[in-house]
C-alpha positions as CSV (number, residue, x, y, z in Angstrom):
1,X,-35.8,19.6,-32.9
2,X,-38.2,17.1,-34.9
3,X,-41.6,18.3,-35.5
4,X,-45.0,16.8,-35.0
5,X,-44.9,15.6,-38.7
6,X,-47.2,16.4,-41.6
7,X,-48.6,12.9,-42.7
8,X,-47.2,13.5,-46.2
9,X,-43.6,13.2,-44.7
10,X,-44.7,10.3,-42.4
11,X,-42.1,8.6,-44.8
12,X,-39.0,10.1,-43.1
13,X,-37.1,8.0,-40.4
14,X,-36.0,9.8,-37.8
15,X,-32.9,8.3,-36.1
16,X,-33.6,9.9,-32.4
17,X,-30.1,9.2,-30.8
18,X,-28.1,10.9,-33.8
19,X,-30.9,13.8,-33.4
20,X,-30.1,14.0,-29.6
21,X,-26.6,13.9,-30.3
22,X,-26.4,16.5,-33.2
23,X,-29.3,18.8,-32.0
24,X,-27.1,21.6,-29.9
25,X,-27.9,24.1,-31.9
26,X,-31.8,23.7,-31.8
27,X,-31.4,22.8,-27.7
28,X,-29.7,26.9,-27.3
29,X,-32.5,28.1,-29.2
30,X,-35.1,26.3,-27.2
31,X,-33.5,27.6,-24.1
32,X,-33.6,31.2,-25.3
33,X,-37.4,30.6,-26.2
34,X,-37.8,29.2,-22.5
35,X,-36.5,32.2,-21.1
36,X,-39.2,34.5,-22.3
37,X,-41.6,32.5,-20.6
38,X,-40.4,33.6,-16.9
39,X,-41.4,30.8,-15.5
40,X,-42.7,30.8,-11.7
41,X,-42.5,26.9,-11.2
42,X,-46.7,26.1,-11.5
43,X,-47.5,26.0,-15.1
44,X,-48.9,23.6,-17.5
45,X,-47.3,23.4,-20.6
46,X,-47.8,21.8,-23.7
47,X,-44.4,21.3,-26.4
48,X,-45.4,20.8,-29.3
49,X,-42.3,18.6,-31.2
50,X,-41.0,17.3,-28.4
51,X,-38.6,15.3,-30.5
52,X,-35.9,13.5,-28.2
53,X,-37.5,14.8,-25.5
54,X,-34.5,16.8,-23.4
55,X,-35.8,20.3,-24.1
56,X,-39.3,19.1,-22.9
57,X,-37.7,17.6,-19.8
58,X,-35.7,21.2,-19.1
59,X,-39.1,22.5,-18.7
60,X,-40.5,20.0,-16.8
61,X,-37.6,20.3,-14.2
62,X,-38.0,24.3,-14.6
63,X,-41.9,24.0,-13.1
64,X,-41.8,21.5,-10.6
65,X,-45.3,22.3,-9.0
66,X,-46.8,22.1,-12.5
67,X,-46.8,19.3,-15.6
68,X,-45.8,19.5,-19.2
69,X,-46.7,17.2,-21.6
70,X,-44.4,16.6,-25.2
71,X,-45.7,15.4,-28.5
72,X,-44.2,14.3,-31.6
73,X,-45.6,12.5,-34.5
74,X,-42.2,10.4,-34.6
75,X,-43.3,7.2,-32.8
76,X,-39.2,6.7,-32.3
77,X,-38.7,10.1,-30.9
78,X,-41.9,9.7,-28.3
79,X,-40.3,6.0,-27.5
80,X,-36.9,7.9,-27.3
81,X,-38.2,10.1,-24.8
82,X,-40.1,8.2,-22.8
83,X,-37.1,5.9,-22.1
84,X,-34.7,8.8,-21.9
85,X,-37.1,11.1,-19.2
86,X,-39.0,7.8,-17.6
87,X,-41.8,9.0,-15.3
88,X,-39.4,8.1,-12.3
89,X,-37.1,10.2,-13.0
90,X,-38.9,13.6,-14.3
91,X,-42.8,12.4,-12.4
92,X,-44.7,15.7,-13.9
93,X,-43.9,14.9,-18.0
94,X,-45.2,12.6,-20.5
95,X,-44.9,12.0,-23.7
96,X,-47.7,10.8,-26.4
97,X,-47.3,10.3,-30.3
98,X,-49.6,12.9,-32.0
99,X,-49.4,15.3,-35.1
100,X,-49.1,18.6,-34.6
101,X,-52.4,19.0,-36.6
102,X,-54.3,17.0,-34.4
103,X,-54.5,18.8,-31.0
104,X,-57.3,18.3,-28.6
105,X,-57.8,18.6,-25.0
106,X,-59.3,15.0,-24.9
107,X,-56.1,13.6,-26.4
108,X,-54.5,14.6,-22.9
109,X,-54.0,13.2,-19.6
110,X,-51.4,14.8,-17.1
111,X,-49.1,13.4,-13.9
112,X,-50.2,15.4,-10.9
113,X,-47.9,17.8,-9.9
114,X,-45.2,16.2,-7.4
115,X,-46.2,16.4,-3.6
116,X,-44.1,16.0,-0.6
117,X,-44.8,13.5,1.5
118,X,-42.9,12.8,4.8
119,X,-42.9,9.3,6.4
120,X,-41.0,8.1,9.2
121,X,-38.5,11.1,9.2
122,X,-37.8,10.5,5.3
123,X,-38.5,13.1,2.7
124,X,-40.1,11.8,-0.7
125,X,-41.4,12.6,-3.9
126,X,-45.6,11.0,-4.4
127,X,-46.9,11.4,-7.9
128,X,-50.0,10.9,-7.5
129,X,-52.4,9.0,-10.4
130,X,-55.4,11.8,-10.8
131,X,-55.8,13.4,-14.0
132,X,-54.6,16.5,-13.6
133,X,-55.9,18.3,-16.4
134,X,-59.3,17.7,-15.5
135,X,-59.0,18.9,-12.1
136,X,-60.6,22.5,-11.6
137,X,-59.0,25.5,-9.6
138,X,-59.6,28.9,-8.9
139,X,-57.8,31.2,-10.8
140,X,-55.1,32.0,-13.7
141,X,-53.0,34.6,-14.0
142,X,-51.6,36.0,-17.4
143,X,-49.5,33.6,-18.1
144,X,-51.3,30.6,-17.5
145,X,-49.7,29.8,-13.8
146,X,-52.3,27.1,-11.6
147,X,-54.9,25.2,-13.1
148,X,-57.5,27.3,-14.5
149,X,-60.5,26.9,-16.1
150,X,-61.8,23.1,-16.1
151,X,-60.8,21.3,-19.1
152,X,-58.8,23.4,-20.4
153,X,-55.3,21.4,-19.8
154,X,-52.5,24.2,-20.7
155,X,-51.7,27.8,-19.5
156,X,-49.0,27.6,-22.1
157,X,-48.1,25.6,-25.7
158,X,-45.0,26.1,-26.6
159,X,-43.0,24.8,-30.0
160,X,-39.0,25.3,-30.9
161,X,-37.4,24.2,-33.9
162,X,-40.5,22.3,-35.1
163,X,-43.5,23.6,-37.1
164,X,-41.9,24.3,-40.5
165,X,-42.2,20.4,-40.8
166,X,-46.0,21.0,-40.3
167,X,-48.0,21.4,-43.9
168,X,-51.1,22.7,-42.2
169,X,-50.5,25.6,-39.7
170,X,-53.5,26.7,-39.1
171,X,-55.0,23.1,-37.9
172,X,-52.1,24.0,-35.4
173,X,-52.9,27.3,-34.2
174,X,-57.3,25.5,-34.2
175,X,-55.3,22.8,-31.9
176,X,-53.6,25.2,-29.7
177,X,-56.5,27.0,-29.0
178,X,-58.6,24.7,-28.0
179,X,-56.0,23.3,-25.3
180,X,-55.3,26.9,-24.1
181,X,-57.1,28.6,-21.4
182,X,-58.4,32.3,-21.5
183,X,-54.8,34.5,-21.5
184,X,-53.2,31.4,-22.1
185,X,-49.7,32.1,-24.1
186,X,-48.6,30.5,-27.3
187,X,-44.6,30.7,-27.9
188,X,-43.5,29.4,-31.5
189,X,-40.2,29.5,-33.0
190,X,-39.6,27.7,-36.1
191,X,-38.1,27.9,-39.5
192,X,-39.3,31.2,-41.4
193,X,-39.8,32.6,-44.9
194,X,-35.6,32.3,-45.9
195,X,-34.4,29.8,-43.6
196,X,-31.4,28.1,-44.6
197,X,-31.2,29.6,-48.0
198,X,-27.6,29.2,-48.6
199,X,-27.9,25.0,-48.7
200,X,-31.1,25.0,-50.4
201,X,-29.4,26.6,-53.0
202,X,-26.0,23.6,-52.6
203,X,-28.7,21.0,-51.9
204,X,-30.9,22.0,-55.5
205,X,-27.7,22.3,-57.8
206,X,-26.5,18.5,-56.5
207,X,-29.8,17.0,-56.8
208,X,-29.9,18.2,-60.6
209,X,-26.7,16.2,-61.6
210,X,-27.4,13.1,-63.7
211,X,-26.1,11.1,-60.8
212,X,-29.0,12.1,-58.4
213,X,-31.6,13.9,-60.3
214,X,-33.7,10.3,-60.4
215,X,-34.2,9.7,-56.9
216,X,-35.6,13.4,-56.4
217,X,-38.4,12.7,-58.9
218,X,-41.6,13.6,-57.4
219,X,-40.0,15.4,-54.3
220,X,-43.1,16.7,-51.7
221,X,-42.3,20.4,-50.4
222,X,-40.6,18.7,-46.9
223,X,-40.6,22.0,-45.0
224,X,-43.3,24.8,-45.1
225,X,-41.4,28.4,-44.1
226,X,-43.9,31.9,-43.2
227,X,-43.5,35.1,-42.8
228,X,-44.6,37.2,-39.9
229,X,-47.8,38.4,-42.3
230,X,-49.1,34.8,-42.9
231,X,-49.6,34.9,-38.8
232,X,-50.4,38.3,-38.4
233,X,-53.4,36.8,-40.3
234,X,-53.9,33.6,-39.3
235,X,-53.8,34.5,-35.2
236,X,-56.7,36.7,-34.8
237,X,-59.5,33.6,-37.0
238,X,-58.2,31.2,-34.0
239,X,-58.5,33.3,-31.0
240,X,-55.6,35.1,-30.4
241,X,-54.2,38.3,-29.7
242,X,-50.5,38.9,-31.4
243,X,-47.9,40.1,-28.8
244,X,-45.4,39.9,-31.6
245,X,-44.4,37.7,-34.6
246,X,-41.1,38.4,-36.3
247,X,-38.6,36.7,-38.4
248,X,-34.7,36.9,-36.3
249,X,-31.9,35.7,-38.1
250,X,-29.0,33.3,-36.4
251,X,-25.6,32.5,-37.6
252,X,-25.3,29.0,-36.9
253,X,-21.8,27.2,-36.3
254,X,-21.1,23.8,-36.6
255,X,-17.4,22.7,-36.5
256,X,-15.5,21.5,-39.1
257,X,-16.7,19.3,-42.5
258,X,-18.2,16.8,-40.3
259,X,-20.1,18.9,-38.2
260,X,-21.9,20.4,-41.1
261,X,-22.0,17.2,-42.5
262,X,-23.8,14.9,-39.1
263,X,-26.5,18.0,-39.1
264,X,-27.4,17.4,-43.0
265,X,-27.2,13.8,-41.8
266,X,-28.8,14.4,-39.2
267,X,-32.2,17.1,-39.8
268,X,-32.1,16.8,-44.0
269,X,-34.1,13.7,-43.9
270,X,-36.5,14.6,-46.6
271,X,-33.9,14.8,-49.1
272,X,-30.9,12.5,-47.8
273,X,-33.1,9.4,-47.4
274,X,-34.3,9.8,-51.2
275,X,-30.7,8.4,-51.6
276,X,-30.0,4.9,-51.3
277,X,-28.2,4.1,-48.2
278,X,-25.0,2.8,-50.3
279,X,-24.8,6.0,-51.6
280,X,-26.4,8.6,-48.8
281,X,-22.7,9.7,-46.9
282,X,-21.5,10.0,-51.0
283,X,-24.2,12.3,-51.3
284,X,-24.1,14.4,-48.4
285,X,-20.4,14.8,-48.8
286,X,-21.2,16.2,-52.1
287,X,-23.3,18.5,-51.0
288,X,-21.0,19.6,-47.8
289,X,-18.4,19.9,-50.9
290,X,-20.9,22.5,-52.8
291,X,-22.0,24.6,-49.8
292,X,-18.2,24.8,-48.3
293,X,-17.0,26.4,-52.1
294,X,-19.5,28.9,-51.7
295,X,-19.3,29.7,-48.1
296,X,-15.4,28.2,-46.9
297,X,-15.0,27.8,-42.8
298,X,-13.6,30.6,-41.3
299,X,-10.1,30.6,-39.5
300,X,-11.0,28.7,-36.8
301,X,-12.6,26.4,-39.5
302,X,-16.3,26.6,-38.1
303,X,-18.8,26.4,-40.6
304,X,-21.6,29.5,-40.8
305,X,-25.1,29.0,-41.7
306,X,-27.7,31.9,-41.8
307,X,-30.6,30.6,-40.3
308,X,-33.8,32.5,-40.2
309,X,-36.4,31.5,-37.2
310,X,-39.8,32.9,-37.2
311,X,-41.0,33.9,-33.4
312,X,-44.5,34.2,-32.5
313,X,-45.8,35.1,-29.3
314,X,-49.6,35.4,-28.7
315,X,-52.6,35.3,-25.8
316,X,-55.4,33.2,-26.2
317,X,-58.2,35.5,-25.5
């Protein structure tokens, strides 16, 4: 899903209803990273590229005595959300435009926790309006369930499909810190050291041609792919204890030409919005054309892309 964006690629323009529409693929993974959380129903979470919102929603509905909180740095995808998972209908999530990069406990405010309140024989959902993560408690257990120390608003930060769009990791991992309490987990998966090699290398030879090469003058690194030893590294200076980082590779389907074609359209903003609109679907079909002579659909005619996420999983200590 859409990250919280580095400034220098505050140019791209995200379209947030083709992203929810052609994000499957980044939803399954998000549910596979929720999973490993086991969660008990209580936490407070922080997701870090919330994007559309609907993966920050599952988790909202997936800890219904707790609150999570989304940010994106895509004003459209945080508006997206908010009208998609309206406090009505999901009362412990909000949403809030912020970059990834610029984390701080301040920054947050929390719905309390839905309460059940019965009236007259009739059952019904109260949010009420205190800040929640303000509120002390008594205890936390190790993976962040009740509310902890004071003012420190999460027990966990999670981010899928998100931080290679990030330039600056480590002003992530400061941010994450400083919003996590003592054993408080950090779960990552994101692009890694390889990702997607096979249409970087369709996606370079088109851009050469005469026909494109002037739009791509000046191209910004758009994506910013580690390995497991630049956060092996980086972990420890910000306060955490590594519980595993590791780079797990994915065949990824999409079906048919245009399926391959609505995810360029759809993710490849960096380089697909360098080309005039006029001539954007000419160019992405070339590019589908280069990447399907190299790597054809199979028999069913689904199209296979290696993908390579990097997974961290850390404590705050």
């Amino acid at each position: 899903m859409p990250s919280s964006r580095a400034k220098k690629n505050k140019k791209v323009a995200w379209n947030a209803a083709d992203y929810a529409a052609n994000s499957a693929v980044q939803q399954t993974w998000a549910r596979e990273l929720i999973a490993q959380l086991h969660l008990r129903g209580d936490e407070h979470i922080l997701d870090v590229g919330c994007g559309d919102g609907k993966v920050t929603a599952e988790i909202a509905w997936a800890v219904p005595r707790g609150s999570v909180a989304g940010v994106d740095a895509s004003a459209p995808m945080i508006e997206f959300a908010r009208q998609t998972f309206p406090r009505g209908k999901v009362p412990n999530l909000e949403f809030q435009v912020m970059d990834a990069r610029e984390i701080k406990a301040a920054n947050f405010s929390s719905p309390s926790p839905p309460q059940k309140e019965e009236r007259a024989g009739v059952r019904r959902l109260v949010v009420s309006n205190t800040n929640l993560l303000s509120r002390p408690s008594a205890t936390l257990s190790p993976l962040g369930r009740g509310e902890g120390v004071k003012s420190l608003p999460f027990g966990i930060v999670f981010s899928n499909a998100a931080l290679h769009w990030v330039d600056d990791h480590r002003a992530f991992l400061r941010g994450a810190a400083s919003v996590l309490r003592p054993g408080g987990h950090l779960v990552v998966s994101c692009g890694g050291k390889g990702n997607a090699h096979d249409v970087f290398v369709a996606l370079r030879s088109e851009m050469r041609l005469k026909r494109w090469r002037g739009f791509f003058r000046r191209l910004e690194k758009p994506y910013f792919l580690y390995s497991p030893a630049d956060y092996e590294k980086w972990l420890p200076r910000f306060g955490f204890k590594s519980r595993g980082v590791k780079l797990s590779s994915k065949d990824v389907v999409y079906h048919g030409r245009d399926g391959f074609a609505a995810w360029l359209r759809t993710t490849w903003l960096p380089y697909t919005q360098r080309v005039p609109e006029n001539l954007r679907e000419e160019f992405i079909a070339a590019v589908t054309d280069r990447y399907l002579g190299k790597h054809p659909p199979d028999a069913e005619s689904r199209i296979h892309v290696r993908m390579v996420r990097l997974e961290i999983a850390a404590v705050k200590k």
